[in-house]
N, C-alpha and C positions, 0 to 999 in steps of 0.2 A: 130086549137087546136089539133087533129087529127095528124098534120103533127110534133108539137111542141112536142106530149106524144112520138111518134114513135123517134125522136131525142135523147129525155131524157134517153128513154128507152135502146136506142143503144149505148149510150155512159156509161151509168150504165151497160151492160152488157162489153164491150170492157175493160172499167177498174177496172173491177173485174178482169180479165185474165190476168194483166199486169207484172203479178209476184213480187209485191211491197209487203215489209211487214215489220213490225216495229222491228227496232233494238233491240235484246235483248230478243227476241218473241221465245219461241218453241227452238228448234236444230234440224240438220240434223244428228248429232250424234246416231248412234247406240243403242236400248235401252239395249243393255249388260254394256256400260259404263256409271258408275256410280262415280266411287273414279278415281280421276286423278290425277297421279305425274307429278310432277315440280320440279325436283332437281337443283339444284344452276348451272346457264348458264356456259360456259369455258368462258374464258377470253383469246382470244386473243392477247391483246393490249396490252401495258405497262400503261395501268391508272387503278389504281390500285381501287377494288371493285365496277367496274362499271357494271360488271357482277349484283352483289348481287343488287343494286339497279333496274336491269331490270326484275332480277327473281322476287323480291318481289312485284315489279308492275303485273307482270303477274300473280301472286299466288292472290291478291288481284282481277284484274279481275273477275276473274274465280270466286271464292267467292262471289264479286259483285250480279253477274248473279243468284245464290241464287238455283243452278240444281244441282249441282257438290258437292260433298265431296273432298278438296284439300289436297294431302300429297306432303313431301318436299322433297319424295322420290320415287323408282319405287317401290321398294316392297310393296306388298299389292293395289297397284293400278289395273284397268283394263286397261288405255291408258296411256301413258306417253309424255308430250311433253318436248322433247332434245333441248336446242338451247345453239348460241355459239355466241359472240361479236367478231367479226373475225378485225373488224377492227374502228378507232374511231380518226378524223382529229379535227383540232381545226383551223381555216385557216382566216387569216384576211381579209375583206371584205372593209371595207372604211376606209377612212387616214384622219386626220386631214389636215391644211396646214402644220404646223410640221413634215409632216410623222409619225405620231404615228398613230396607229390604232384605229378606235372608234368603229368599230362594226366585230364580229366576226361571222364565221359560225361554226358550230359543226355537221360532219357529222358520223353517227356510221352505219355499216355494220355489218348484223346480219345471219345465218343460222338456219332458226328455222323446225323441224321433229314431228312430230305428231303420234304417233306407235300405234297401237289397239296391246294390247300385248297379245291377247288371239289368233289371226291370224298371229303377228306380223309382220302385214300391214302399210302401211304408207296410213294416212287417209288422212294428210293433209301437204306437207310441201312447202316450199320457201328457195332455198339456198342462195340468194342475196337480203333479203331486205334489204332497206335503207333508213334510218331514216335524217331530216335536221333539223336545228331550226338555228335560228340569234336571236345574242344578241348583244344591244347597252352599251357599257362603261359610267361610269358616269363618269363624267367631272373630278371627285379626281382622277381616274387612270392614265391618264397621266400624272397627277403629279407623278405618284409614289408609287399609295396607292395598293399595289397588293391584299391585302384581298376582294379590292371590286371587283378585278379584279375575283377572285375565286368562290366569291361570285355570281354575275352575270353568270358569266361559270355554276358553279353548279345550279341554276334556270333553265337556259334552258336547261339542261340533265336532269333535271328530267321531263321536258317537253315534249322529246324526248323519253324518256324513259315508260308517261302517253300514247302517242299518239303510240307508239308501241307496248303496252300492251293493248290497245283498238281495234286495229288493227287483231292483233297475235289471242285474242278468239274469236274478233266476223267473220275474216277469217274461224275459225276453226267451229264454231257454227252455224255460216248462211251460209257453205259452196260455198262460194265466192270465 
């Protein structure tokens, strides 16, 4: 029993050092930064306000998390995070026997910058992430039905756009 307690024991201490801790928990951020701007992303692409749908997920994060004070701008902020849709594919994946397509991929290309604007340091940035989602057509589209077509597309960006902005603060917050 002896040999059973010295086990327990060592393995209670080995994973407590393991550096695991719960998402959403604490920040590696700064205690200067308080109010953090998020001004509307660039849009690189030709799809037009896809930007605004990515900033607004990210402004929501950050609010989510319940630490931060969020403005839609840099002024008056201490940190700002910059980012830009550089790039955003829509590309077909499976074909029916028709050759139509059933299932599509959506991939978007992001540069996102994280500034401490009181040092104006980059705390945190990523110039090439990249975002994927697939989505299956319902069966009326090949007939013709393009709204479901839009329809469906639009679900998986905003999907894209949830899993990105999940990503982007808790990169930024758990210092990952």
């Amino acid at each position: 029993t002896i040999l059973n307690l010295l086990i327990v024991a060592a393995m209670a201490v080995a994973g407590s050092g393991c550096g695991y801790s719960l998402a959403g928990r604490g920040s590696f951020l700064p205690d200067s930064i308080r109010v953090i701007g998020v001004p509307q992303f660039a849009n690189q692409t030709t799809f037009l306000e896809v930007e605004r749908r990515f900033t607004e997920r990210v402004r929501s994060e950050f609010i989510g998390r319940g630490r931060y004070q969020v403005l839609a701008q840099e002024s008056g902020a201490d940190a700002v995070l910059r980012g830009a849709i550089t790039g955003l594919s829509i590309v077909p994946a499976n074909f029916n026997d028709a050759q139509q397509a059933t299932r599509y991929i959506i991939v978007v290309n992001t540069k996102i910058e994280f500034i401490d604007l009181k040092t104006n340091k980059a705390l945190w940035e990523n110039p090439s992430m990249v975002f994927r989602e697939e989505y299956d057509l319902p069966a009326d589209t090949q007939a013709g039905n393009p709204s479901a077509f839009f329809g469906q597309g639009s679900n998986a960006l905003e999907r894209v756009a949830n899993d990105f902005a999940r990503s982007v603060v808790s990169a930024i917050l758990e210092a990952f």
